[in-house]
C-alpha positions in Angstrom: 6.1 -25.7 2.1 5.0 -29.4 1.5 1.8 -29.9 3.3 -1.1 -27.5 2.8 -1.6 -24.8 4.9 -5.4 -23.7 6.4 -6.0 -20.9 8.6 -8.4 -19.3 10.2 -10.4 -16.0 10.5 -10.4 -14.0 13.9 -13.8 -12.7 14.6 -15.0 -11.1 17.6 -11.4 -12.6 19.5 -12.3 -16.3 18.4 -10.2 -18.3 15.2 -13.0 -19.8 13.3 -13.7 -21.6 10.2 -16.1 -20.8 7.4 -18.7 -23.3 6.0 -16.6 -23.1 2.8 -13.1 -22.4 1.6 -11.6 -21.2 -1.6 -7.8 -22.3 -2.3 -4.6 -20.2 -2.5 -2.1 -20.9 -5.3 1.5 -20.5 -5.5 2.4 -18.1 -7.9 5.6 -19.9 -8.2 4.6 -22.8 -9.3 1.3 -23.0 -9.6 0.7 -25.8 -6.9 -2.1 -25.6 -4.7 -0.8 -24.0 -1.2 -3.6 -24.0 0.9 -6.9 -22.8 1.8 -8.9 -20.2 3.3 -12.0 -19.2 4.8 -14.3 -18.3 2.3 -16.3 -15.4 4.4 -20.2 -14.7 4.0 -22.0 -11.4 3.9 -22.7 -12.8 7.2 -19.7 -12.7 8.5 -18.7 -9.7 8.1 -21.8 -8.5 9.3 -20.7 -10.3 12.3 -17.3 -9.3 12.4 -18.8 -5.3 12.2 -21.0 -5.8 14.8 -18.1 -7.2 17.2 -16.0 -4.0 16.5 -18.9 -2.0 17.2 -19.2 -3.1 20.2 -15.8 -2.8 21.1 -15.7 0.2 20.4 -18.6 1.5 22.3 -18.4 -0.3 25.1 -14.6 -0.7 26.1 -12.3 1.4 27.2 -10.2 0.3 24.1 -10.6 3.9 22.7 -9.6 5.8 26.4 -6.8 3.7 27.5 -4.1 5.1 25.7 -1.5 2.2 28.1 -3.2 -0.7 26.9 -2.9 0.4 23.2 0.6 0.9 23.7 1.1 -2.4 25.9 -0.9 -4.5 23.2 0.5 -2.9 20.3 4.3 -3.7 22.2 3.0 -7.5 22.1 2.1 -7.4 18.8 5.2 -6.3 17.8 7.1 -8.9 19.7 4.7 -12.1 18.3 5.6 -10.7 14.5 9.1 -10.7 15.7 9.1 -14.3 17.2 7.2 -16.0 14.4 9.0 -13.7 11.6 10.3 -17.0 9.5 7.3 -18.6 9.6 5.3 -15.5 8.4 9.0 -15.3 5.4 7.9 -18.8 4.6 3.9 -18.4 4.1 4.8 -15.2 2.3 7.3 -16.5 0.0 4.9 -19.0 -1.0 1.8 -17.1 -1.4 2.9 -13.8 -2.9 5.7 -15.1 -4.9 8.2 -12.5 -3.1 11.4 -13.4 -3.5 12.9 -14.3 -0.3 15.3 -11.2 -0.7 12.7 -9.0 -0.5 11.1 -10.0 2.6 14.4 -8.6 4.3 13.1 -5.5 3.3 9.5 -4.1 2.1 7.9 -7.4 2.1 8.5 -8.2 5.9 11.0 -7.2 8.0 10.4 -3.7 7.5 6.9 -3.5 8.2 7.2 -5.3 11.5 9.0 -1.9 12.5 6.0 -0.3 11.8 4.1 -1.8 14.7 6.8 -0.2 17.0 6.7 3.0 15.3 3.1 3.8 16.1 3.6 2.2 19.9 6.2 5.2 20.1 4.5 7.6 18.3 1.2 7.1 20.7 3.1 7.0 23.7 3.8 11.1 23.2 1.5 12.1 20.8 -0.7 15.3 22.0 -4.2 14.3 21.7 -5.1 18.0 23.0 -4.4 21.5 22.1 -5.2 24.6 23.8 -6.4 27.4 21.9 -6.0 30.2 24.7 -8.5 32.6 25.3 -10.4 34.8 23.5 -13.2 38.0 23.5 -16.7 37.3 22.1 -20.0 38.5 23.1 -19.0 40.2 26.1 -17.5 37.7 27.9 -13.9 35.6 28.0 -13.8 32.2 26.3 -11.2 29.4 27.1 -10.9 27.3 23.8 -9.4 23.5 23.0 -9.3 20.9 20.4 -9.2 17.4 21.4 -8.6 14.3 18.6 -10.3 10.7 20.0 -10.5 7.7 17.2 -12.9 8.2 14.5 -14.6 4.5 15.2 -15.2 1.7 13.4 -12.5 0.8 10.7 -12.3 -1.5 7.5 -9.1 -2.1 5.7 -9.3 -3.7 2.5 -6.1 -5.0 1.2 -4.8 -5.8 -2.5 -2.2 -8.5 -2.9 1.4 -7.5 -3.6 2.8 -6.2 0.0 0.2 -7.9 2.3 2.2 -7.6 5.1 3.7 -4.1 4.7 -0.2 -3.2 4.2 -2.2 -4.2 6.8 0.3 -3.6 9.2 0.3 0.1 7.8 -3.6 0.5 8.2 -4.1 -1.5 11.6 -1.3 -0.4 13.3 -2.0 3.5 13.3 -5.7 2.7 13.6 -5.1 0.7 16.8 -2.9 3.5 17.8 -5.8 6.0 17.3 -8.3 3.9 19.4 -10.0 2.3 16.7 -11.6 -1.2 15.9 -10.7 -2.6 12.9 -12.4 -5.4 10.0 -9.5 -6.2 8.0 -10.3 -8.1 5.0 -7.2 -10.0 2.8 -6.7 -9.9 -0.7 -8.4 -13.5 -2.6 -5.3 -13.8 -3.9 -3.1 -13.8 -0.8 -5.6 -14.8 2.1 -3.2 -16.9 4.0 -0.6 -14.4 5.1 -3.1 -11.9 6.3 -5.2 -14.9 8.2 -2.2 -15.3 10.0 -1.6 -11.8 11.4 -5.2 -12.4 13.0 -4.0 -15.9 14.6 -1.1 -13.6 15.9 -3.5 -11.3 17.6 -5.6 -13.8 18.8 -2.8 -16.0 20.7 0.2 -13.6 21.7 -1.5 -10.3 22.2 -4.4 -9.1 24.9 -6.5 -7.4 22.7 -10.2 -7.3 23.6 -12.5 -9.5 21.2 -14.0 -7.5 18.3 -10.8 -5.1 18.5 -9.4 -6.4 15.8 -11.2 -8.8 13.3 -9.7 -10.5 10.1 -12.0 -12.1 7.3 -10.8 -13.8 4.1 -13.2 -14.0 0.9 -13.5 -14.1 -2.2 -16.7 -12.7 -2.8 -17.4 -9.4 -3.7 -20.4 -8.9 -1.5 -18.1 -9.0 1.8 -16.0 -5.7 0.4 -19.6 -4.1 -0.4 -20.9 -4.5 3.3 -17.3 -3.5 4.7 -18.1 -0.4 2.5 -21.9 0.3 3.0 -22.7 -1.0 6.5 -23.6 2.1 8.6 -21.6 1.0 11.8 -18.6 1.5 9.8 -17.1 5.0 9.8 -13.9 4.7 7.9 -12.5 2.6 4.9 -9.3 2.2 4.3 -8.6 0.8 0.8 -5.6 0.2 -1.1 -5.7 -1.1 -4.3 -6.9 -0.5 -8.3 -8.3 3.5 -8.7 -11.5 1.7 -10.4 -12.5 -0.3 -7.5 -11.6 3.0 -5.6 -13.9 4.9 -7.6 -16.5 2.5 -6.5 -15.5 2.6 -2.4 -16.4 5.9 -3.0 -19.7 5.8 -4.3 -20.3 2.9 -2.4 -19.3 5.1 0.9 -21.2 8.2 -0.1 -24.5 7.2 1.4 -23.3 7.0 5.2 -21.2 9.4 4.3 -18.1 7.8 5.7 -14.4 9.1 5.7 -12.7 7.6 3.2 -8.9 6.8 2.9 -7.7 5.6 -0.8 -4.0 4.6 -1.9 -4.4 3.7 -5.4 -2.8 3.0 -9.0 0.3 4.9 -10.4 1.8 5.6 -13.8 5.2 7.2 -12.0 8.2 8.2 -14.1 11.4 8.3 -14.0 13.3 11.4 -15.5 16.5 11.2 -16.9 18.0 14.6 -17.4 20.8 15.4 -19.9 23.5 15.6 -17.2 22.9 12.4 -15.5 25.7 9.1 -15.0 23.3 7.5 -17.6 24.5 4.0 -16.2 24.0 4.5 -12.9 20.4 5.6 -13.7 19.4 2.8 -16.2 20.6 0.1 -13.5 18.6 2.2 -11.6 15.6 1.8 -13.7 15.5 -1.6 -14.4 15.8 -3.2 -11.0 12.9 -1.3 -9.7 10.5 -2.0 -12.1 11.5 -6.1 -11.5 10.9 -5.8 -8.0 8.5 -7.9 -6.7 7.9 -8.3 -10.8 6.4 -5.0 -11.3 3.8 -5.4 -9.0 3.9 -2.1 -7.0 2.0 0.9 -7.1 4.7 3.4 -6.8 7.5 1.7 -9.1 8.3 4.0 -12.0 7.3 2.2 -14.9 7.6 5.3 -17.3 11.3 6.0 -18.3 11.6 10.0 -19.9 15.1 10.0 -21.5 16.8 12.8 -23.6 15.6 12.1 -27.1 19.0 12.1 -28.6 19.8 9.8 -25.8 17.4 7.1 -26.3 18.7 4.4 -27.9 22.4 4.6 -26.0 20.1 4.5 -22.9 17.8 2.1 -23.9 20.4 -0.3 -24.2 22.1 0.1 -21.0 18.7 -0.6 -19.6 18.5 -3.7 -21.3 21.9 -4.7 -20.1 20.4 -4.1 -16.6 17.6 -6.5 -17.1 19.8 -9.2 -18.2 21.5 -8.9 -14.8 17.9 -9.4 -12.5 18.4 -13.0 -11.8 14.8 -14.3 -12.3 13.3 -17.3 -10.4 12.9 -19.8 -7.7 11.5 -17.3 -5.0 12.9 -19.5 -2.3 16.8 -19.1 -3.9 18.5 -16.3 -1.4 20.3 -15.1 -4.8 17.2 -14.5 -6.9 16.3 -10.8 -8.0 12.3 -11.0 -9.3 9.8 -14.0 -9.0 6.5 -14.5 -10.9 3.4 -12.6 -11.0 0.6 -13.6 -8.6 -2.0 -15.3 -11.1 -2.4 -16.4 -14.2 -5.0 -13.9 -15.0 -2.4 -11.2 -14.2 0.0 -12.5 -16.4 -2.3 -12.5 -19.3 -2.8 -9.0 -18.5 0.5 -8.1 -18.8 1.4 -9.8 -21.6 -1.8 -8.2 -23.4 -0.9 -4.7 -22.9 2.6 -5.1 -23.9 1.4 -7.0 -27.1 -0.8 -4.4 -28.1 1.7 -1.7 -27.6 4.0 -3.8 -30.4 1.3 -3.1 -32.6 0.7 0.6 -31.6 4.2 0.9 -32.7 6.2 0.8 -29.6 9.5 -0.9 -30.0 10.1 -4.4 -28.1 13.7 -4.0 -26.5 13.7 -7.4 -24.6 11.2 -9.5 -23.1 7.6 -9.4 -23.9 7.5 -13.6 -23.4 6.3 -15.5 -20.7 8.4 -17.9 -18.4 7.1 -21.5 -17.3 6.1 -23.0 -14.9 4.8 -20.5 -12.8 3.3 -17.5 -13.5 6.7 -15.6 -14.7 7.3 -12.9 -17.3 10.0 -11.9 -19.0 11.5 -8.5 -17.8 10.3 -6.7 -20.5 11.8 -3.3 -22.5 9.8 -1.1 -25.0 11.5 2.2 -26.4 10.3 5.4 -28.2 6.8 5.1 -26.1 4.1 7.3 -27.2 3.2 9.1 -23.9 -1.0 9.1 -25.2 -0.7 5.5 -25.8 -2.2 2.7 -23.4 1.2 1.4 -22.3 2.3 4.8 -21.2 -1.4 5.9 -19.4 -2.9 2.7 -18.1 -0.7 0.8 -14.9 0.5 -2.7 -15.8 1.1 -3.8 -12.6 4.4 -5.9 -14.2 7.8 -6.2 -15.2 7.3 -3.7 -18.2 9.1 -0.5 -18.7 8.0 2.1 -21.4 10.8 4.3 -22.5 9.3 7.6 -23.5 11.9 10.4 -25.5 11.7 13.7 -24.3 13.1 16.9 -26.0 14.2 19.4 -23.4 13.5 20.1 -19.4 9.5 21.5 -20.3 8.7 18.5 -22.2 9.9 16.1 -19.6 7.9 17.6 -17.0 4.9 18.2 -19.3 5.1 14.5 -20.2 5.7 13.5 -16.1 2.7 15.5 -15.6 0.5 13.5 -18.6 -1.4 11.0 -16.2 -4.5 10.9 -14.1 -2.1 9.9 -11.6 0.2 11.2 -9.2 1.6 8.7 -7.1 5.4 8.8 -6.9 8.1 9.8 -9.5 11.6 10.1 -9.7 15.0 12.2 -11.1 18.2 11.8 -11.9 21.0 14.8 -12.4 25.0 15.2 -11.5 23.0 18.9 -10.4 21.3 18.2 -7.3 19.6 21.4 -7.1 18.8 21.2 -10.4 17.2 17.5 -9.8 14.8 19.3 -6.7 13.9 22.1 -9.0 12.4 19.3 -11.6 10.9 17.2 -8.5 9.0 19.9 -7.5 7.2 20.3 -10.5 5.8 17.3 -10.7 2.4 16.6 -9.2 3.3 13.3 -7.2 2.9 12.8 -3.5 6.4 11.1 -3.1 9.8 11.8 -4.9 13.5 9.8 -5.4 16.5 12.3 -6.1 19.0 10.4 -7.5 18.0 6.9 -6.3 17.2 7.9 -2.4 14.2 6.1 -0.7 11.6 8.1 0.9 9.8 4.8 1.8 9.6 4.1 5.5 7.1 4.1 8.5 7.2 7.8 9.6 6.9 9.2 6.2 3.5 9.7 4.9 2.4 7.8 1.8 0.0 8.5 -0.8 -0.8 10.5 -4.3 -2.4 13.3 -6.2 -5.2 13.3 -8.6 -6.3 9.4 -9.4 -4.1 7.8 -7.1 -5.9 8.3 -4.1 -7.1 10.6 -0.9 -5.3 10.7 2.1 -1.6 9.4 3.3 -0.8 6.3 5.1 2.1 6.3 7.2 3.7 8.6 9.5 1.9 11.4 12.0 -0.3 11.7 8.6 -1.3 8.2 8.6 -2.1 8.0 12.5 -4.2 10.8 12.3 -6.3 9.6 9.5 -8.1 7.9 11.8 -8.7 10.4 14.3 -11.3 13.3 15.2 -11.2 16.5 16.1 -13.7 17.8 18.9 -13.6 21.8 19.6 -14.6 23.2 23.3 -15.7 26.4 24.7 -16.4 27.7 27.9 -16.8 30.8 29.5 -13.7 32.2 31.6 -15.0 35.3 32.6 -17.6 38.8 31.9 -15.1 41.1 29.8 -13.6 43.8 31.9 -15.2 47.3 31.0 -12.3 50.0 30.2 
């Protein structure tokens, strides 16, 4: 992309500009790509009060056809302008282009439709039947109506994939939404909200969409009272913070945060198969995903021979131009990010971890070496704190107990992952580890009707499928009197 882009914010159904911008980088080269409205606590003030009203006084939240007929559009406008939106993402997130044929992209435009289904036969009512109380007969129901108000914050590495997966079943629900892009990756998101506001008829204030990068918008997206659900994805320290932020109001609060997944390798596994395994998902999209198992637990008399079909793996992930069709893993988003990742795998050289390959940075750009460390301690940083890059720790383990005692050594529990020639054997293991999503043997759970989200640090709630929709729903209960109970 040659000439620099600048885009717009949709608030209250209009595209405007901001009194200043901040610029967007790419990661690829470092090159200034554009710039972005850089919102004020005013704005999203603004952008609040537009969904409020929406909300309230529409019939946004009651007219389950228009959901479904906007929703449809939506759908279609991602579909029509899907190169341009490969394009801006290419160049902003440093995906490789690959990878927007799958999670970055193409798949999450599928989500759209998904929830357009799923809320064109969803049961927003249940009947409870009857039952005797206090002398008389009582006809019972439960009916679910959109809980309000939403904000979605995003974080940077699958912009598209994310807010697609928080407005779309939000939408679906009823809801009005304040959408707020990463600083690192405003121009993709701003775009969505020119989508909405030229190819789709949904009402002003239904949908919002603010870029910033001050931290003062996130805290009124998370304190304003007219706001009654936050949907964050993103580090589990600025999680911890939604939540205290949130606790005043009181509001519902939906989290997908960090992960520290492994990867188990039992003693009966094709040991090649699972090393390639291992080292192309920890270089996609360069590390940068929550749920990529970065911890690899290997039979302890298997370590080294494993360790260095690993390696062998990494030499195979073509690393690059993101715009080549052939290349594997592109660079990290920042500069800052990179430093981070080469800090932690420094300092766990000098803990005593042993650097395999990698470890060394790759210019221009913002690239790093895929990057191999064996005979991890599983207390050390490297093995507890999420790197958020190409780096894979490779932990020995001693039998079946200490591999899922070691699995289970985190404050987080996002996803994890097994490998056995005994399937059944594979299931028992799985199911003794405290994740919220699972791979047997390499299969993907990932897709828009399964729900998505973690135990203990990484997060509260589930995003996608029937789980995800009804995150953003309430539950009313009714009563009323049938009839006097007939005396025997």
């Amino acid at each position: 992309m040659s000439t620099l882009v600048v885009k717009s914010q949709l608030i209250d159904g209009k595209l405007v500009a901001a009194e200043t911008t901040f610029a967007s980088h790419n990661p690829a080269t470092g090159s200034l790509l554009g710039h972005a409205p850089d919102a004020t606590k005013a704005d999203a003030e603004t952008a609040i009060a537009a969904a409020r009203r929406a909300f309230d006084t529409t019939d946004w939240s009651t007219n389950r056809d228009r959901r479904v007929r906007c929703l449809r559009q939506l759908h279609k406008a991602l579909d029509e302008h899907r190169e341009e939106l490969r394009d801006l993402t290419i160049a902003e997130v440093g995906a490789p282009r690959q990878l927007t044929h799958g999670p970055q992209l193409d798949e999450p435009i599928g989500i759209v439709t998904y929830y357009a289904d799923l809320l064109e036969t969803y049961e927003f009512t249940e009947d409870l039947g009857e039952t005797a109380s206090r002398g008389q007969r009582h006809h019972r129901w439960v009916e679910k109506e959109a809980a309000g108000v939403v904000a979605a914050i995003l974080p940077y590495n699958f912009p598209n994939q994310l807010a697609l997966a928080k407005i779309a079943p939000a939408l679906a629900a009823g809801c009005t939404v304040v959408l707020k892009g990463a600083p690192q990756t405003p121009l993709t998101t701003l775009a969505l909200g020119e989508l909405i506001a030229e190819h789709t008829d949904i009402p002003p204030g239904v949908v919002n969409v603010l870029s910033s990068s001050r931290a003062e918008v996130g805290e009124v997206l998370t304190t304003h009272p007219d706001v009654d659900v936050v949907t964050f994805t993103g580090a589990t320290t600025t999680g911890r913070r939604i939540m205290a932020a949130a606790a005043d109001t009181v509001k519902r609060v939906f989290l997908e945060l960090g992960g520290k997944s492994a990867m188990i390798v039992l003693d009966d596994a094709d040991f090649t198969k699972a090393a390639m395994f291992a080292a192309f998902t920890i270089c996609s999209h360069s590390g940068q995903g929550c749920a990529l198992t970065s911890r690899l637990l290997v039979p302890r008399d298997q370590h080294d021979r494993i360790v260095q079909l690993v390696a062998a793996g990494m030499e195979r992930v073509r690393v690059g131009d993101p715009t080549d069709p052939k290349t594997a893993m592109g660079p990290l988003i920042s500069e800052q990010q990179r430093d981070k990742v080469d800090g932690m795998v420094q300092r766990a050289v000098e803990a005593g971890a042993r650097l395999v390959r990698g470890g060394k940075r790759i210019d221009p750009g913002w690239f790093y070496e895929p990057t191999l460390l064996g005979y991890v301690d599983p207390d050390s940083e490297i093995a507890q704190e999420e790197v958020f890059g190409p780096v894979l720790a490779v932990i020995p383990y001693d039998d079946e107990d200490d591999a899922v005692r070691i699995a289970n050594h985190s404050k987080y529990g996002l996803s994890g992952a097994v490998h056995s020639a005994d399937e059944e054997r594979a299931i028992r293991i799985a199911r003794r580890i405290r994740t919220g999503t699972f791979s047997i043997n390499g299969g993907n759970y990932f897709s828009a009707d399964v729900p998505f989200g973690g135990y203990k640090q990484s997060g509260i709630g589930r995003e996608s499928g029937r789980s995800g929709f009804e995150e953003f729903l309430e539950e009313k209960a009714f009563g009323r009197v049938v009839a006097p109970v007939e005396q025997a």
